[in-house]
N, C-alpha and C positions, 0 to 999 in steps of 0.2 A: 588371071586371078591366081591368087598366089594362097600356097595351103601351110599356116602354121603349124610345124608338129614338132612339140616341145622334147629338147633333148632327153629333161629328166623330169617327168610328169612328177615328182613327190613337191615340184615349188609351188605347183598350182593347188596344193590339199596343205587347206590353213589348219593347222593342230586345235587353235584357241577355239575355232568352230566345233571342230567333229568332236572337240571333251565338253563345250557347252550345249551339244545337238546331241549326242549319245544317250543322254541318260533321261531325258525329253521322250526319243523315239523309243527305247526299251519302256518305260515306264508306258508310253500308249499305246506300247502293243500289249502291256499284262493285264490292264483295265480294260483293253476292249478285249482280251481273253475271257477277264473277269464277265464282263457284261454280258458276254453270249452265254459261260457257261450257268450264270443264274439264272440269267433269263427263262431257261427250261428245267434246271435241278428240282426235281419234287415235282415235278409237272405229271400226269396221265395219260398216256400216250394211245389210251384205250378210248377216251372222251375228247372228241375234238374242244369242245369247250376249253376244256383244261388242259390243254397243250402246253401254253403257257404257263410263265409265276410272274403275277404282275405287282409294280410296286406305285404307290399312287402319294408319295411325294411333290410337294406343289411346285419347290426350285426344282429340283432334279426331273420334274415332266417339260416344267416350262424351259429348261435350259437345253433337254435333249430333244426337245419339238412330242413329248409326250410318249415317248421311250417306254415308258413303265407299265404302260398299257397293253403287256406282249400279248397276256393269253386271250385281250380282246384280238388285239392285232389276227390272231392265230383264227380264232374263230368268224372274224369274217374280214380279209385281208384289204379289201376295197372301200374300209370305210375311210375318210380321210383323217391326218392326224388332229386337225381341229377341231371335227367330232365326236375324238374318243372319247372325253367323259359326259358326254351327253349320251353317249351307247351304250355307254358301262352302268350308266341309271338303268336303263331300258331292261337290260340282262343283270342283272345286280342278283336277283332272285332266283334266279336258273343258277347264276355263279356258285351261289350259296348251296344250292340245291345239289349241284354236280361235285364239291370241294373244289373249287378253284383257287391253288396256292396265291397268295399274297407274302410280300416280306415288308417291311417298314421301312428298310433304306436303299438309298439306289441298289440295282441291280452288283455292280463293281465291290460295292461291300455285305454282298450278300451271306458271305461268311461269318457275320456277325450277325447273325439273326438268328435267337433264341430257339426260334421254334423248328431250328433248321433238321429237315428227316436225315437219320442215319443213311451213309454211303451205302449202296448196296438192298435197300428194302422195297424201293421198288421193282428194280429188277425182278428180285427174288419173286415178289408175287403175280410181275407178266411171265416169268418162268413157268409157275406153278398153275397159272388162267390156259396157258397154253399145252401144257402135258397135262390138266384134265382134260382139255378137247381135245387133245391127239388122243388120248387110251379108251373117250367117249368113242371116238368113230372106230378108232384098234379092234375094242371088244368084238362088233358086231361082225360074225362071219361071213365072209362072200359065200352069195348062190349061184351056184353054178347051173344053169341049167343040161341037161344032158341029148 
């Protein structure tokens, strides 16, 4: 058996492909950037419920197998994707009840969504949830018994 190995591997890497395949694979790497980082932007990290931000678009569910369903997805991870908006009926009211973010267009363009929260304001208030419970439990002084 006899082992081909090309003198000068550049003949075997056609140009016309990798300038019509580059800019394909860059672009779907930035949309599925895009999609994971709305997917949770504005989300609650305090309320499992609201882990998610879910977008309930009918092509953009039906074309990503119901993608947009995240913060149900989040909240109970084993339901199947055919039944998500049959579950999202179910919790619709809890949804509401807990704020569970929604955006209107796919996830990838969620940068264009009006109602989008400033960078930085959630944080800022699981910042502020967690150093009142640290200075709550700080205050109290150890007893030492003797």
């Amino acid at each position: 058996m006899a082992i081909i190995v090309p003198t000068n591997p550049i003949h075997f890497i056609n140009w016309r492909f990798i300038v019509y395949f580059l800019p394909f694979w860059y672009l779907g790497h930035c949309f599925s950037y895009l999609n994971g980082y709305y997917r949770h932007y504005g989300a609650n990290p305090d309320k499992p419920i609201a882990w998610g931000v879910s977008s309930y678009g009918k092509i953009y569910n039906w074309l990503f197998f119901y993608n947009g369903y995240h913060a149900e997805h989040h909240f109970r991870p084993k339901v199947h994707w055919t039944k998500m908006e049959r579950f999202r009926q179910s919790i619709s009211d809890l949804q509401k009840q807990e704020g569970v973010r929604t955006i209107k267009r796919a996830h990838m363009l969620g940068f264009l969504d009006p109602d989008l929260p400033k960078r930085g304001t959630q944080r800022t208030l699981i910042r502020q949830n967690l150093n009142a419970d640290y200075t709550d439990k700080t205050d109290k002084q150890p007893e030492f018994s003797s």
